[in-house]
NUPA-473793 format. One record per atom (N, C-alpha, C): x, y, z. Coordinates in steps of 0.1 Angstrom, whole numbers, padded with zeros to 4 digits, always signed. Layout:
BEGIN
XYZ/...
***
This chain:
BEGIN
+0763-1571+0860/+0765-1573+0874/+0779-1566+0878/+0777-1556+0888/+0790-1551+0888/+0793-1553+0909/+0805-1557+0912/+0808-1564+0925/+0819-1557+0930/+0817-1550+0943/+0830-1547+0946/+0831-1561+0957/+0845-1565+0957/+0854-1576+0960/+0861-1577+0972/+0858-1568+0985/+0867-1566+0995/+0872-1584+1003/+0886-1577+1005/+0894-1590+1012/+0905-1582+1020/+0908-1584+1034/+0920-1583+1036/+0927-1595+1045/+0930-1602+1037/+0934-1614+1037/+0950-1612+1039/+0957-1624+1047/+0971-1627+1045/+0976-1624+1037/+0991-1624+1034/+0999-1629+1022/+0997-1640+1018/+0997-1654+1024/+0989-1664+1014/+0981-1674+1028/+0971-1684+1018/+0966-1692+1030/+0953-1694+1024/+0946-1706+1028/+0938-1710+1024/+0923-1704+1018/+0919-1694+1027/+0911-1687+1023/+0913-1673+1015/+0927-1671+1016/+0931-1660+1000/+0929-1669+0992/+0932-1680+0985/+0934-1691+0975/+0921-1693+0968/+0907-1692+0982/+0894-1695+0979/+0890-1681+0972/+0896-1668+0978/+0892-1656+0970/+0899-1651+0960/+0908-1657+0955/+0914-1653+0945/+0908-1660+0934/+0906-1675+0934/+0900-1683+0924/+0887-1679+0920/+0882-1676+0933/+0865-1672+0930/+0864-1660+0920/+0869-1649+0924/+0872-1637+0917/+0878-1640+0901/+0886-1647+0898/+0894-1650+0889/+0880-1661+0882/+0875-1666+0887/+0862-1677+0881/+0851-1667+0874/+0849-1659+0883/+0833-1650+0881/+0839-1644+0866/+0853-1635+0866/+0855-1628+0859/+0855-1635+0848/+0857-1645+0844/+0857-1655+0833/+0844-1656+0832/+0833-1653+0838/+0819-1653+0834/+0813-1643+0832/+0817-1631+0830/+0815-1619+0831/+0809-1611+0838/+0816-1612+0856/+0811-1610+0865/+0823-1594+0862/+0816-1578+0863/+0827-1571+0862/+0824-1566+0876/+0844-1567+0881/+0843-1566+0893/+0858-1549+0900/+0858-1548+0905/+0865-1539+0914/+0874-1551+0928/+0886-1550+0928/+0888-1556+0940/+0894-1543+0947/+0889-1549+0960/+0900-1541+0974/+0904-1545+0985/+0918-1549+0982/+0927-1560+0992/+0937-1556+0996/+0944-1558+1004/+0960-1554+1008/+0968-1554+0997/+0981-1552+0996/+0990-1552+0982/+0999-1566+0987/+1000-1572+0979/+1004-1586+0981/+1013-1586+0966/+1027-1596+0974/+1034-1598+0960/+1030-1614+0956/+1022-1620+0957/+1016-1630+0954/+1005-1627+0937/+0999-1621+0945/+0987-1615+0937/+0983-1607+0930/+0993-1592+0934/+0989-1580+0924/+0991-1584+0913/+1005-1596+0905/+1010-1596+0890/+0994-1607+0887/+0990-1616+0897/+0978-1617+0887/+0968-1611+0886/+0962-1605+0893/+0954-1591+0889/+0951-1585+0875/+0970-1580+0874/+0970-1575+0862/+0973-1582+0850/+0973-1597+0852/+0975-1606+0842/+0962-1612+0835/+0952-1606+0848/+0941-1610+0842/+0928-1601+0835/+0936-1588+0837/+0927-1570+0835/+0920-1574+0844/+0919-1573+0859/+0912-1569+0870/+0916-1558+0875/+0908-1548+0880/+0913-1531+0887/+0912-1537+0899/+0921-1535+0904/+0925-1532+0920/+0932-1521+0926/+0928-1522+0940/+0931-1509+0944/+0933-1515+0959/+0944-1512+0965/+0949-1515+0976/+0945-1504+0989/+0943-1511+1002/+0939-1504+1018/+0947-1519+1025/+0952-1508+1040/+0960-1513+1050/+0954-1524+1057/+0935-1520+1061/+0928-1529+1067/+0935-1532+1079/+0939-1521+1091/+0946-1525+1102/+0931-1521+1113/+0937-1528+1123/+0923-1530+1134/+0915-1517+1133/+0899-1523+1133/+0892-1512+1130/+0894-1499+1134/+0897-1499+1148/+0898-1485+1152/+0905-1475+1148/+0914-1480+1140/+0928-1475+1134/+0926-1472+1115/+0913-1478+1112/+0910-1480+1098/+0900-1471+1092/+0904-1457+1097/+0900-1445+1090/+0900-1444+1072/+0913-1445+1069/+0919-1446+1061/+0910-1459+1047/+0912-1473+1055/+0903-1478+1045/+0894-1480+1046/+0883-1472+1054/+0871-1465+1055/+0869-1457+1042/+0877-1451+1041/+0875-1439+1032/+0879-1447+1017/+0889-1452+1018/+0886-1457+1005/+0877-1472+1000/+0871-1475+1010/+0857-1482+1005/+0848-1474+1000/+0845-1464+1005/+0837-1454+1001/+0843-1445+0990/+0855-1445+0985/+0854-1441+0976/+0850-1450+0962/+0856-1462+0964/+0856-1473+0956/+0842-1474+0954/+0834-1475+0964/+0818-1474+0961/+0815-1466+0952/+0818-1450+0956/+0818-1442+0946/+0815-1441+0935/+0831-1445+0930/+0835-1444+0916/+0831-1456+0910/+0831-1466+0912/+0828-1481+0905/+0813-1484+0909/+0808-1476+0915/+0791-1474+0914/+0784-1498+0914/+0786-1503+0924/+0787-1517+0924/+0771-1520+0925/+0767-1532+0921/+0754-1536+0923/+0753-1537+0942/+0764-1550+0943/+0770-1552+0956/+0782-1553+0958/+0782-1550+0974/+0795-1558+0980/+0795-1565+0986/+0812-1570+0983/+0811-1587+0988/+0824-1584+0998/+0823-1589+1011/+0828-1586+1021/+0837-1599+1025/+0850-1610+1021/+0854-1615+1023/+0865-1619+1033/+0856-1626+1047/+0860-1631+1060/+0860-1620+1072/+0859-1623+1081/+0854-1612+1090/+0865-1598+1093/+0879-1596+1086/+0887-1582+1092/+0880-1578+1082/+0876-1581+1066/+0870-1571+1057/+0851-1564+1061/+0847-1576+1068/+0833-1573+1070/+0833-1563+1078/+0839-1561+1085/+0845-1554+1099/+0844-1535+1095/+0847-1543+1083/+0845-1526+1074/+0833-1521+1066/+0821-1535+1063/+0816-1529+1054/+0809-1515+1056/+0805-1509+1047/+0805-1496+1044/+0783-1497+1048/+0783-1487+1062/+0768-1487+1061/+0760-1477+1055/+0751-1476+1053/+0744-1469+1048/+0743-1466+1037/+0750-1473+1024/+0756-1467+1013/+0746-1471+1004/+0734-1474+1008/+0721-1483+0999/+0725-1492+0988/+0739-1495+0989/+0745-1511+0976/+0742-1525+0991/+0735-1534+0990/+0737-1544+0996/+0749-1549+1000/+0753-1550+1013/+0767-1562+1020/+0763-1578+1021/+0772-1583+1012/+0775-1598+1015/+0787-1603+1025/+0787-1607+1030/+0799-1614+1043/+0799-1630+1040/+0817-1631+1039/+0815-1644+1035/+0822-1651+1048/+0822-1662+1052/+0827-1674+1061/+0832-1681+1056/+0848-1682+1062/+0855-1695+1061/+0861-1701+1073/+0855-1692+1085/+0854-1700+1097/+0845-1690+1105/+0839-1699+1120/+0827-1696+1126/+0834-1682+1135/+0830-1672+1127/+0837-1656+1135/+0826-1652+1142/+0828-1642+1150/+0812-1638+1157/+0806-1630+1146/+0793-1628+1147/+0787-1624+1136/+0785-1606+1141/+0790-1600+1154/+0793-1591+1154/+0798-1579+1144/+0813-1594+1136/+0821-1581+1125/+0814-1582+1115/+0800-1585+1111/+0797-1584+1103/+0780-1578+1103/+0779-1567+1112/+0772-1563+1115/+0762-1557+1104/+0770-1546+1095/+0767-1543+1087/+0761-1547+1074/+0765-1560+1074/+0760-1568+1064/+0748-1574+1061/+0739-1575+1053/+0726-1581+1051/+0724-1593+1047/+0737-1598+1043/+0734-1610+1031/+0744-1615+1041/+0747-1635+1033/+0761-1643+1042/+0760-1652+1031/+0776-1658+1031/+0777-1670+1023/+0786-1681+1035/+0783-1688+1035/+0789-1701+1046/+0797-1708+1037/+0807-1710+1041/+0818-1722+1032/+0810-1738+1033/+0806-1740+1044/+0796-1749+1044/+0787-1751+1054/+0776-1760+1054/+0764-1761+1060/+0766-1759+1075/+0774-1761+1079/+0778-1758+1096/+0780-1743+1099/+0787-1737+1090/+0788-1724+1090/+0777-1713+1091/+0766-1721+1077/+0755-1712+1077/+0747-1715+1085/+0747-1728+1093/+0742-1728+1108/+0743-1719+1120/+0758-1718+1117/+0766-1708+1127/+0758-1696+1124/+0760-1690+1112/+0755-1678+1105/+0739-1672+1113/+0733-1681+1110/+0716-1679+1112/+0717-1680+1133/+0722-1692+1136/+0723-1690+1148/+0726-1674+1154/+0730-1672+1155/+0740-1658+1155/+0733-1648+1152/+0716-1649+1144/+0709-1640+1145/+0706-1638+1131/+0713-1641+1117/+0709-1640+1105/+0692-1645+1103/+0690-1640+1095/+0675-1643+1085/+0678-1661+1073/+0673-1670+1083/+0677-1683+1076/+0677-1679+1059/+0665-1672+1052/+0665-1666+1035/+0676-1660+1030/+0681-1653+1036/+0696-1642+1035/+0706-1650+1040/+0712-1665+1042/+0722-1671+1043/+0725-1682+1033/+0733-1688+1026/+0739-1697+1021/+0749-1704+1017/+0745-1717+1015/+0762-1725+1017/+0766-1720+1001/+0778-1717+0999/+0785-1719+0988/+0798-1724+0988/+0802-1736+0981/+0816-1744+0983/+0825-1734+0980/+0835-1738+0981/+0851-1739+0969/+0851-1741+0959/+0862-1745+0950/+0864-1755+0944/+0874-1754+0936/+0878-1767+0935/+0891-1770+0926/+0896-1766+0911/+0903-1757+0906/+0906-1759+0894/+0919-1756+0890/+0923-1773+0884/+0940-1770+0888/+0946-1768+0870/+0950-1767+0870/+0956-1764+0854/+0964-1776+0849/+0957-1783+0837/+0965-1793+0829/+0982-1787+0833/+0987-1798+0833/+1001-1796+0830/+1012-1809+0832/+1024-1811+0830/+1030-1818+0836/+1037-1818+0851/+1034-1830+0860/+1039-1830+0874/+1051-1825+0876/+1050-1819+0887/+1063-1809+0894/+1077-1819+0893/+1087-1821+0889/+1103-1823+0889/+1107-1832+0900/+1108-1841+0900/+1111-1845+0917/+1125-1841+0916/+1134-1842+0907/+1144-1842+0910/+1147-1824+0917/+1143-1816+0905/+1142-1806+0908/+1142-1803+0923/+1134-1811+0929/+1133-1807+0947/+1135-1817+0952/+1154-1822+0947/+1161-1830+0955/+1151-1847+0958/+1145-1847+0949/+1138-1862+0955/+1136-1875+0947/+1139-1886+0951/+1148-1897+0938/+1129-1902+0934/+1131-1907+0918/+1124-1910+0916/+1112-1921+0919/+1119-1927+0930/+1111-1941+0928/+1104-1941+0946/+1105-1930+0950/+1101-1932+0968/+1085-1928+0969/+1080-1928+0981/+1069-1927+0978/+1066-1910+0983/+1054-1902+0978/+1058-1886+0980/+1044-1884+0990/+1048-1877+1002/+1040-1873+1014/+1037-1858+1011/+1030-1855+1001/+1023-1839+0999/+1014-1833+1009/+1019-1818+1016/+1009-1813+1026/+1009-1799+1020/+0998-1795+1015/+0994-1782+1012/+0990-1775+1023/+0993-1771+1030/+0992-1758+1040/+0996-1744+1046/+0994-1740+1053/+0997-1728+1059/+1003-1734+1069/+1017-1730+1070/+1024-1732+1090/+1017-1728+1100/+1012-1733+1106/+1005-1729+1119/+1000-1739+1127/+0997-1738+1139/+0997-1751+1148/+0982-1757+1143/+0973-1749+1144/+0959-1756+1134/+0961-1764+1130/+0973-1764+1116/+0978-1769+1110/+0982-1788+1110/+0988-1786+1123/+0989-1801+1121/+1002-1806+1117/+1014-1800+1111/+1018-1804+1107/+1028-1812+1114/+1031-1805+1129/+1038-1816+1135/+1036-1827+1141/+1023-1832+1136/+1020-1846+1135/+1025-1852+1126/+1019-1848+1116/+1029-1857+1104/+1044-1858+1104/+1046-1849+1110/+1064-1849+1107/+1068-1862+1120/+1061-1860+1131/+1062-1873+1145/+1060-1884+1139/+1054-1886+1125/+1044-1900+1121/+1056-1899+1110/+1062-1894+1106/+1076-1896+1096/+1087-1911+1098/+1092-1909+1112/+1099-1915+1117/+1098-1931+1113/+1083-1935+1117/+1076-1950+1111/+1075-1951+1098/+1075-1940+1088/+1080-1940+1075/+1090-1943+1067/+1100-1953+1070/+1111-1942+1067/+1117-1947+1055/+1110-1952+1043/+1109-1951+1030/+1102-1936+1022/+1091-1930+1029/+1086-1917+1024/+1094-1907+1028/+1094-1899+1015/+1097-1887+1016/+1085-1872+1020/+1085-1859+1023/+1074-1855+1022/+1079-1840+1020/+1064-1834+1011/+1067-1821+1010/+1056-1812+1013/+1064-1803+1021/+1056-1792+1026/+1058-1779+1022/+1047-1779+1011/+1040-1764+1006/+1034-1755+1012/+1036-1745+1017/+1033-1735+1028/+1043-1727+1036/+1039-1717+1041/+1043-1709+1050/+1038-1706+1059/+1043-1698+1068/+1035-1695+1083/+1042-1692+1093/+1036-1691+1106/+1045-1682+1114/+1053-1697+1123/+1052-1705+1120/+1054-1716+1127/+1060-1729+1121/+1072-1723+1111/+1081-1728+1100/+1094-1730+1108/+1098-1723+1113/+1109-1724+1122/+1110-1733+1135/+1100-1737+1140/+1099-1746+1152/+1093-1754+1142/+1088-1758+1133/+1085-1772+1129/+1101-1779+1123/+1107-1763+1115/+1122-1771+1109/+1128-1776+1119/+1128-1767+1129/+1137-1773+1144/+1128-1791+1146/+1113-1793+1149/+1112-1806+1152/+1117-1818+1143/+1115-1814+1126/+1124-1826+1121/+1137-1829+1123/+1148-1816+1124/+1156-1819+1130/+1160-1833+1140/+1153-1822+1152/+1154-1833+1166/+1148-1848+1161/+1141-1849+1148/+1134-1863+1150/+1142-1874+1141/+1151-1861+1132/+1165-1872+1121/+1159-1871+1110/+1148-1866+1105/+1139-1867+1094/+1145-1856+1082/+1153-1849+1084/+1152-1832+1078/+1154-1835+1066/+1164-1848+1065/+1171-1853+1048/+1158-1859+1043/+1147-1860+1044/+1131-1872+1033/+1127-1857+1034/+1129-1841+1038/+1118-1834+1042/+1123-1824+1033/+1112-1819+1024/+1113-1808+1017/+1106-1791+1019/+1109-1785+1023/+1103-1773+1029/+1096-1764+1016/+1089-1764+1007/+1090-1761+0995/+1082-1739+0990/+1082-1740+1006/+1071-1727+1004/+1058-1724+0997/+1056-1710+0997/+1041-1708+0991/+1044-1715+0980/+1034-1717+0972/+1041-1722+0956/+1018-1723+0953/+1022-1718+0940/+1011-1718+0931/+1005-1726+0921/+1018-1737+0922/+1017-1746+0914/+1010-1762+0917/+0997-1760+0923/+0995-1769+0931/+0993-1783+0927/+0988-1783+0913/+0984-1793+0903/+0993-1800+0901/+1005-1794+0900/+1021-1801+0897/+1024-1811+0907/+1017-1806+0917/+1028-1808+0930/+1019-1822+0935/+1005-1817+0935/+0996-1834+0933/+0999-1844+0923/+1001-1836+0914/+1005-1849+0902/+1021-1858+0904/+1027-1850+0912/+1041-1857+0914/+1038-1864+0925/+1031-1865+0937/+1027-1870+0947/+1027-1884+0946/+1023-1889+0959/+1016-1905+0960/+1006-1905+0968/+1005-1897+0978/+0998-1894+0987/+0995-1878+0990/+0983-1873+0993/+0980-1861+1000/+0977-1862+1017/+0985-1857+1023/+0982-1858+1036/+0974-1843+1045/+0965-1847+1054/+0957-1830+1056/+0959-1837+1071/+0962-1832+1082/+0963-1833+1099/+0959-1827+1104/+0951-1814+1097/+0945-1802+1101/+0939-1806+1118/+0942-1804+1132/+0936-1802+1139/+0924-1791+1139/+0923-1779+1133/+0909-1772+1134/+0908-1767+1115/+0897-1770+1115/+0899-1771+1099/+0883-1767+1093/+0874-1758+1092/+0862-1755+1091/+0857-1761+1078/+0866-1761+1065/+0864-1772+1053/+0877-1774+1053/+0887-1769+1047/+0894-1778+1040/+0897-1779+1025/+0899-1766+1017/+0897-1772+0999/+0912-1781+0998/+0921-1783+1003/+0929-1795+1000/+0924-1809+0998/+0913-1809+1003/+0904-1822+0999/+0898-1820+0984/+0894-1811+0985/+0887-1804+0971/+0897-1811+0957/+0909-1804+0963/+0923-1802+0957/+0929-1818+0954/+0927-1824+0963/+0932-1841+0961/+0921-1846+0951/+0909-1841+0954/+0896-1852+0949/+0901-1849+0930/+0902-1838+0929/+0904-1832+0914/+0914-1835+0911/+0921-1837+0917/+0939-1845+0906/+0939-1858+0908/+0924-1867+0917/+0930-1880+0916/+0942-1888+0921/+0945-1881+0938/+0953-1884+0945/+0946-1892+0959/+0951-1902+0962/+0946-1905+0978/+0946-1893+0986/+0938-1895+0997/+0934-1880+1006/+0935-1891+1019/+0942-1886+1027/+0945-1891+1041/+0939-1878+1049/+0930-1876+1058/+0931-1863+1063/+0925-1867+1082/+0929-1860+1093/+0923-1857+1101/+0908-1854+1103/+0899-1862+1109/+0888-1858+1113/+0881-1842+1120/+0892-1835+1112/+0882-1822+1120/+0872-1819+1110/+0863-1806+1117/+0848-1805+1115/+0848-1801+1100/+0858-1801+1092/+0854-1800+1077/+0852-1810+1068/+0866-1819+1072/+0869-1830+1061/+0863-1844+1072/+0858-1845+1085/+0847-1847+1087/+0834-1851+1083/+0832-1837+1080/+0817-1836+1072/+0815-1844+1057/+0827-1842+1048/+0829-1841+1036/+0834-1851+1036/+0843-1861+1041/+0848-1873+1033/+0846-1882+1041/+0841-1893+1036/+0836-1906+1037/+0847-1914+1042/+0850-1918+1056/+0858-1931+1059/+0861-1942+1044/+0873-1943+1041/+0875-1955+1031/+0862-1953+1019/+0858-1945+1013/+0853-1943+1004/+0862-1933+0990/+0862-1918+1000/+0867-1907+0994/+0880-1902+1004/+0882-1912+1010/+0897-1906+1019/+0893-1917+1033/+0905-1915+1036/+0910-1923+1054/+0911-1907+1060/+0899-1918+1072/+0900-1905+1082/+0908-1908+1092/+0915-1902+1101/+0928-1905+1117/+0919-1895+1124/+0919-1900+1137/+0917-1886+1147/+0924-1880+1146/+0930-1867+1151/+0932-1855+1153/+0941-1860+1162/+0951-1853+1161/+0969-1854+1168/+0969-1868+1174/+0968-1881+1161/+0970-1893+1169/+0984-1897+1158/+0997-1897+1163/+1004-1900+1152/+1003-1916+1149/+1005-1923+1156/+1005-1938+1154/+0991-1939+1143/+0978-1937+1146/+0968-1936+1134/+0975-1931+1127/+0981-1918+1123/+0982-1912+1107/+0996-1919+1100/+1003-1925+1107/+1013-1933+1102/+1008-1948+1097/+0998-1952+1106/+0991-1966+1099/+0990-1962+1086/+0975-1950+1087/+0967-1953+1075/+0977-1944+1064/+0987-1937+1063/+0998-1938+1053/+1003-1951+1051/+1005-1962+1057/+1016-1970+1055/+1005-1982+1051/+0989-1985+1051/+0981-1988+1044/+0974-1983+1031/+0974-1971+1030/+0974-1965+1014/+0988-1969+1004/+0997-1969+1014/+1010-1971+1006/+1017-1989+1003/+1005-1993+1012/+1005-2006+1008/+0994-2018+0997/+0979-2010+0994/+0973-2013+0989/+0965-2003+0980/+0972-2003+0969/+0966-2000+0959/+0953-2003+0953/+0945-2009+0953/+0931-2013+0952/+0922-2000+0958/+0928-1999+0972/+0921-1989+0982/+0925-1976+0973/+0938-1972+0972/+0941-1962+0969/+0930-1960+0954/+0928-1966+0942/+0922-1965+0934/+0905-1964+0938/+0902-1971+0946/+0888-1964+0951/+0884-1950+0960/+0897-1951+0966/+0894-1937+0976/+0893-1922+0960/+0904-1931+0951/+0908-1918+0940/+0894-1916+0934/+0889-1925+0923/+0876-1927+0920/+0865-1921+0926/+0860-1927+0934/+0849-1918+0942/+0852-1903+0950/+0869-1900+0954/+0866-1884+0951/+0867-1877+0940/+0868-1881+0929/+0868-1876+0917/+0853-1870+0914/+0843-1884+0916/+0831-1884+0915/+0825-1867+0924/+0832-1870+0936/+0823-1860+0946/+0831-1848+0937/+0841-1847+0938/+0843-1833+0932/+0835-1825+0916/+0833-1839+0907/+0826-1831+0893/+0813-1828+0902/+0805-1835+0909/+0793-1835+0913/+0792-1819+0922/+0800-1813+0932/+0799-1802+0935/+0808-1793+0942/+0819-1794+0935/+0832-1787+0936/+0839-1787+0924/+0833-1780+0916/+0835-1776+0902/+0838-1760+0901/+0845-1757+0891/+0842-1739+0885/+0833-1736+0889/+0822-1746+0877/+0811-1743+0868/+0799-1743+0879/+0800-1752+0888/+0791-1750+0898/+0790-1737+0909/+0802-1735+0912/+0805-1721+0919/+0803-1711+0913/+0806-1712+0899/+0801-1700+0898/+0785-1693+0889/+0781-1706+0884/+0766-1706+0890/+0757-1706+0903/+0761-1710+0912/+0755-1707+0926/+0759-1694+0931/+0770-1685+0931/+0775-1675+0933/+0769-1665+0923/+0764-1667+0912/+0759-1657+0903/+0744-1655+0906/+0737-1667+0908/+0725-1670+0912/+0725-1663+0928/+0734-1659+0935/+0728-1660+0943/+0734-1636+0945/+0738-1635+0939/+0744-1624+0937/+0729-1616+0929/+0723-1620+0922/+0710-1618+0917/+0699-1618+0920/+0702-1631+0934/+0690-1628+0946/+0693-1615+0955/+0705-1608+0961/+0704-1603+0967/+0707-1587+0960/+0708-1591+0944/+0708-1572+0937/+0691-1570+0937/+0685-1582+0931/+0670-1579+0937/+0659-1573+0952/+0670-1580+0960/+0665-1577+0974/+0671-1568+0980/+0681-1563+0970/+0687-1550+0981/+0683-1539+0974/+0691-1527+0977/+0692-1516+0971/+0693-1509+0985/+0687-1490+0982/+0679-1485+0989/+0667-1494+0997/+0676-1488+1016/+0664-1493+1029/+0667-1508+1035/+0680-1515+1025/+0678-1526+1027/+0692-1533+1038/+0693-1523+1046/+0699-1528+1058/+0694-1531+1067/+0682-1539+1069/+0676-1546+1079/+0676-1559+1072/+0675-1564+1058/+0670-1571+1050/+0676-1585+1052/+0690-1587+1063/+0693-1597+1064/+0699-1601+1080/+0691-1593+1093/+0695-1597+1100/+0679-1596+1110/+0681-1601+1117/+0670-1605+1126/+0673-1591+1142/+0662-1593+1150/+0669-1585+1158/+0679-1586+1172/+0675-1602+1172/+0687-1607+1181/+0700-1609+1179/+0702-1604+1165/+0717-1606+1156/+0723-1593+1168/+0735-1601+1170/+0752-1590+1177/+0753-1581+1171/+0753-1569+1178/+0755-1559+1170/+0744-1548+1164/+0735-1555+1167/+0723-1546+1159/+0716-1539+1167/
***
């Protein structure tokens, strides 16, 4: 099976994280692949830590994307692929038509299905997605859900001291991206009624500077650790007490993925991912969406009863072996890469869109 890999994804953020693992998963199964992504100082040294060929394009608005036009098609070319796999809609935006190798387009949020005109095949992050997907005009046979999933690396927990934080307090971990989606300036408003917890925020984004400014103004800035991108996610759950997710728009969510697999409580906002996926007081406490007074309760109840905290940990552990695994991703992802090297080839750009699909 040979895959070319397109992404032009951020510098970092949730859905790079979901393509870099995946890629980094298959190849461990002997998926041989070609990537083509932007040049990132995140990512190139693992690339080549891992013998993966990559080959970098600008991926700037289509009109303007002569350039990595040309080098999809060269990449087609020379690495001669069973398929391609078109990851989130600026890469679909490009896929390459007519080139008789099958287009996969993947979702990790509901884009018009427009930029993915080209494409025959879809993978949905989840069931709502590939609803979206087919709505939109796809062939229900040519779409499917494929998760995430967690895999964090044995090791010993991140240093508290290391990042200034005394050993005995309780630790408010937020894996995200800065951005208002985001959420974060709820939790940092829900701080104040804390004021035994400390919390750390893993992430970057355009919206790092007005969040440092709100702890500020709130007196919080000394419990608050700004900790950036950081790759070490496993560490940073295992030093925790809590995971907190406030995501106001949130299509999944693998931070839930990410808590269920290290066996941390999962506090998360009710948007339409972690929603779907976690179970009120089973596998996580759910808060509405920008209510601080809720997400400071049900912190200051997880942090008070440990019974709960051990059942919420337990049963997401359970959901995650069950289907947020490697080994499951990358069995459904291989399986399904097999259905569509069979169904494609030569003629087969009609093979996955209907004729009321955008764009066609």
């Amino acid at each position: 099976m040979r895959v070319l890999q397109v992404m032009a994804g951020a510098e970092c953020g949730g859905a790079e994280t979901m393509y870099a693992d995946g890629v980094l998963a298959l190849a461990g199964a002997g998926t041989d692949q070609l990537l083509l992504t932007r040049p990132s100082r995140l990512r190139d040294s693992l690339w080549v830590r891992h013998g993966l060929a990559v080959r970098h394009a600008s991926f700037p608005r289509p009109w303007m994307g002569r350039s990595t036009r040309k080098a999809i098609r060269q990449a087609i070319a020379d690495f001669k692929p069973d398929l391609c796999h078109y990851w989130m809609a600026r890469a679909a935006s490009y896929a390459a038509a007519d080139s008789g190798i099958p287009n996969i387009g993947w979702f990790g949020a509901p884009s018009p299905l427009d930029y993915y005109r080209h494409c025959q095949f879809f993978i949905g992050l989840t069931q709502e997605l590939v609803r979206h997907i087919v709505a939109g005009g796809a062939r229900p046979e040519a779409a499917v859900c494929i998760h995430p999933f967690a895999d964090l690396p044995a090791g010993p927990p991140a240093d508290r001291a290391a990042l200034d934080t005394p050993a005995g307090v309780p630790v408010l971990l937020s894996l995200s991206r800065l951005h208002w989606h985001k959420a974060i300036d709820v939790l940092l408003r829900a701080m104040p009624q804390l004021p035994e917890a400390y919390l750390w925020i893993a992430g970057e984004g355009p919206a790092q500077k007005s969040l440092q400014a709100l702890a500020a103004s709130l007196g919080i800035e000394a419990r608050v650790r700004w900790l950036g991108w950081r790759t070490d996610r496993g560490a940073l759950l295992a030093a925790s007490t809590l995971c907190v997710f406030p995501s106001r728009v949130e299509p999944f969510g693998n931070v839930m993925v990410e808590a269920w697999a290290a066996g941390v409580p999962l506090i998360a906002a009710a948007a339409q991912g972690p929603k779907a996926y976690c179970r009120h007081e089973f596998n996580g406490l759910l808060v509405e969406p920008d209510d601080v007074p809720g997400l400071a309760a049900a912190i200051r109840r997880c942090l008070a009863e440990p019974d709960l905290c051990r059942r919420l940990t337990e049963n997401g552990r359970r959901c995650y072996e069950t289907s947020f695994t490697k080994d499951v991703f990358v069995r459904d992802m291989t399986a399904f890469y097999r259905m569509v090297r069979e169904a494609g080839g030569p003629g087969c750009a009609s093979a996955g869109r209907s004729r009321a699909c955008p764009g066609k």
